[in-house]
C-alpha positions, 0 to 999 in steps of 0.5 A: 811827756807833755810839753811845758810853757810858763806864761810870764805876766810882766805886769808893773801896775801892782793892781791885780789885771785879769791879762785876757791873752793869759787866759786865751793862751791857757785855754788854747795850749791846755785843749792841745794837751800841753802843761801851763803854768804862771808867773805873775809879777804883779805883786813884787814890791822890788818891781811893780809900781802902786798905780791905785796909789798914784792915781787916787793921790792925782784923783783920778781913782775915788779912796778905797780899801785896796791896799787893805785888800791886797798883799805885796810880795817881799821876796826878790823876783828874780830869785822866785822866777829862777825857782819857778824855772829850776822847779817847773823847768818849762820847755818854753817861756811865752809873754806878752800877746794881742787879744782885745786888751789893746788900750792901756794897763801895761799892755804895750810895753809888756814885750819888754818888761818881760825881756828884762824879767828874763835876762837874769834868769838861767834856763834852756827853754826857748822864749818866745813873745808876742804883742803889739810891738811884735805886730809893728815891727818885728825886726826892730824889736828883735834888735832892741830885744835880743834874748828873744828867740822867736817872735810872734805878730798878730794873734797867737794863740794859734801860732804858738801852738803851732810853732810848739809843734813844730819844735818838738818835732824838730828839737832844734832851736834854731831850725828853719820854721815855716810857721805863719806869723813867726819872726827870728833871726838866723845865727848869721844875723839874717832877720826872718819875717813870717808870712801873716797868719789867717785871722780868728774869725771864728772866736768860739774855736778857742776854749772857754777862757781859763782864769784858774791860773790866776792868785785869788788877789788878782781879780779883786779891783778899785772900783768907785771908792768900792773895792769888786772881785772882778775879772778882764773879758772880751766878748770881741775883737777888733774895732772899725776906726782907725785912729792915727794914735791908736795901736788898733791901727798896728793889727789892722795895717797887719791883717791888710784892713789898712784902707780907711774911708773919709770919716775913719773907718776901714773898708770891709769892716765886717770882716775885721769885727770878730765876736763870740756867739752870744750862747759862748758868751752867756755861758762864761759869764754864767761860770764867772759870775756864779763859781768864780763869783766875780761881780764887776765884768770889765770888759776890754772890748775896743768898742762895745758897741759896734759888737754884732748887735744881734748877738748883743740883743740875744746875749740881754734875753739870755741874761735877763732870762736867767737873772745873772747879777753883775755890774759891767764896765765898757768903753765904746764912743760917744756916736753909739749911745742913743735911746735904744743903744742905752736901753741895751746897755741895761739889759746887760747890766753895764752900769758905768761906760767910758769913751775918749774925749781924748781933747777938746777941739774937734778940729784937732780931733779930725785933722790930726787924730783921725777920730770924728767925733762930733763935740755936740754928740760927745755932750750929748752922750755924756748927758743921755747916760747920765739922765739914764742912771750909767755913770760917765768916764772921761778919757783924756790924752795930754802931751800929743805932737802938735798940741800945746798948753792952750789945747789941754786948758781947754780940754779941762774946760770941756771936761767941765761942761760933761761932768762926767763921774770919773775922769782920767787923763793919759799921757800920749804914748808913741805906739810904734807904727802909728801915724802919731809915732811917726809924726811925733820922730818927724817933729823931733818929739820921740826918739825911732824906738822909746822904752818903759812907755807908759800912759799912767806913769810917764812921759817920754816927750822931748817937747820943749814947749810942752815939756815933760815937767808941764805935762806932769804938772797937768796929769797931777793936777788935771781932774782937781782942776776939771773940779775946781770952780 
């Protein structure tokens, strides 16, 4: 018999997300001649939050008809992911994973909501996990999450095959494995820590990404007071900066690409940045666009434009050629966007880009973020995409160790000067690894280990200066006043 592994989606934003690791995961694991299943959270009314909600009554998404468009699911979880258990009885439960879905939407803190998805849940299938958190620091996790069995840092599509094979052919739950990547801890308490697995440089070894696991209502999406069926893609992975706050930084400390140049860019860089070719691209994009009918291609890339720009220049002709009709939204930053870059973006049919502002001082930028981003080419972008028809979002982060009242007024007052058409404000999150997390226990902002982070919903700040209730205070209020007069 084929062996059996329900992928857990744990997702809490009641907004339907494409994960690209599920699909990645599925497609891998299915090419082995393994069975997949899903379980989606997303749509339980007794465990999701209404982010489209929130973030319209803040301002930060334009009204729609979403909640129209989509159903919330009034059964309790618990009792439908037991049934899927007891029905499916999968051999293993897989959840939470890198891919180039790294930034927001749930991503990081996925590792534990899954773990506390599973801990009233009766089964005998072996429960492994993976992610960012996994990457940072296995044996912490493992302490803080103790149902799960195994562990899996950096990319997993490839190890949790392996690691399925070796299994089956052990039948022993708490074998000794020697699977690169892979963490456990011993019945004797003894923590093992897997050696670091090779990276996918090659992107096209993975299967054409399989989204049919997928309910219909997941891929419909708010989108400029529109509402689009649409789809999360990654055409790369990895990203060349290496900012102090990003969780980027967790994957290149781990692949050993930790060396980083005076303006903030890893070394070999090359070798890091990994894409699909641009014919394995055309091709998915062919298929979701034309039998999914998906209209809004919401690309996760780190930064889109540090992609291979041969393979971006072939996947235009390739586009162009066939005349495939879709609307893309990317990010990338603003040192990329010029006359020819945006002519680029065109082509492929990107008809709205966000980039970090993350805030205002430029000092502050450099000195304590290690992100050099020039404030007269941030304007400059903002103004070029908006002369060229794209529309603009700003990203912001409030609530940063070391920053202060003053600093997030003046970021309002320089979201002002870009006009940007939608704006966005974060609040900082202490990914476990970076430098910021670090900085931030140092000054007594976080604790070692933070749980429920999230960006959208909450801070978990002990900042008295800029306390929980101000920063609150700013992320309701902060785009009604980038708008005010």
């Amino acid at each position: 018999m084929k062996p059996k592994v329900l992928l857990i989606n744990p997702n809490k934003w009641g907004r339907g997300i494409t994960h690209i690791w599920i699909a990645s995961h599925s497609a891998y694991l299915k090419s082995k001649n393994i069975d997949v299943r899903l379980f989606d959270s997303t749509f339980y009314e007794n465990w999701t939050n209404n982010e489209t909600l929130f973030n319209t009554f803040n301002t930060q998404y334009k009204p729609s008809e979403y909640d129209k468009v989509i159903r919330f699911n009034k059964n309790d979880i618990y009792t439908d992911l037991q049934k899927c258990c007891d029905e499916y009885k999968p051999d293993y439960i897989f959840w939470s994973a890198l891919s180039s879905h790294i930034h927001g939407e749930g991503e990081y803190v996925n590792i534990q909501y899954g773990s506390d998805l599973i801990k009233k849940i009766s089964t005998s299938a072996i429960k492994i996990a993976g992610g960012l958190q996994a990457t940072a620091d296995p044996k912490l996790v493992l302490s803080n999450l103790k149902n799960i069995d195994y562990l899996i840092s950096g990319e997993s599509e490839i190890v949790l095959y392996e690691l399925i094979k070796a299994h089956q052919k052990n039948q022993n739950r708490n074998l000794e494995i020697s699977v690169d990547g892979v963490n456990y801890i011993e019945p004797s308490g003894k923590f093992v820590k897997g050696k670091t697995q090779k990276i996918i440089s090659d992107m096209d070894i993975i299967p054409h990404y399989d989204y049919s696991l997928f309910d219909e209502q997941v891929f419909m999406r708010p989108y400029n007071g529109k509402v689009l069926k649409a789809i999360d893609y990654e055409l790369s992975r990895g990203c060349m900066f290496s900012c102090q706050y990003c969780v980027e930084t967790i994957i290149q400390d781990y692949y050993g690409f930790d060396e980083v140049n005076s303006r903030g860019s890893i070394l070999n860089s090359k070798s890091y940045l990994r894409n699909k070719s641009a014919r394995r691209i055309f091709e998915e994009l062919d298929y979701l666009v034309k039998e999914l009918k998906i209209e809004l291609i919401r690309s996760q890339d780190t930064n889109f434009l540090t992609i291979n720009k041969k393979v971006l220049n072939e996947l235009a002709i390739l586009v162009k050629n066939e005349g495939l009709k879709y609307e893309m939204y990317i990010e990338t930053r603003p040192e990329g966007i010029n006359a020819k870059t945006i002519e680029l973006l065109k082509d492929l049919n990107v008809g709205g880009v966000g980039m970090g502002v993350e805030l205002s001082a430029q000092s502050f930028r450099e000195d304590k973020l290690r992100r050099f981003a020039d404030t007269n080419k941030i304007i400059d972008a903002f103004d070029m995409l908006k002369e060229n028809g794209i529309k603009r979002t700003a990203y912001n982060i409030i609530g940063l160790p070391d920053q202060d009242e003053e600093s997030i007024l003046d970021t309002i007052n320089f979201n002002k000067r870009l006009n940007p058409d939608n704006v966005t404000v974060a609040y900082y999150s202490p990914y476990l690894g970076t430098e910021r997390q670090v900085r931030g226990k140092e000054v007594g902002d976080f604790g070692e280990y933070e749980f429920d982070v999230d960006s959208t919903f909450r801070s978990k700040t002990k900042n008295q200066k800029l306390s929980e209730n101000l920063l609150n205070y700013y992320k309701e209020n902060f785009v009604k006043l980038v708008k005010s007069p």
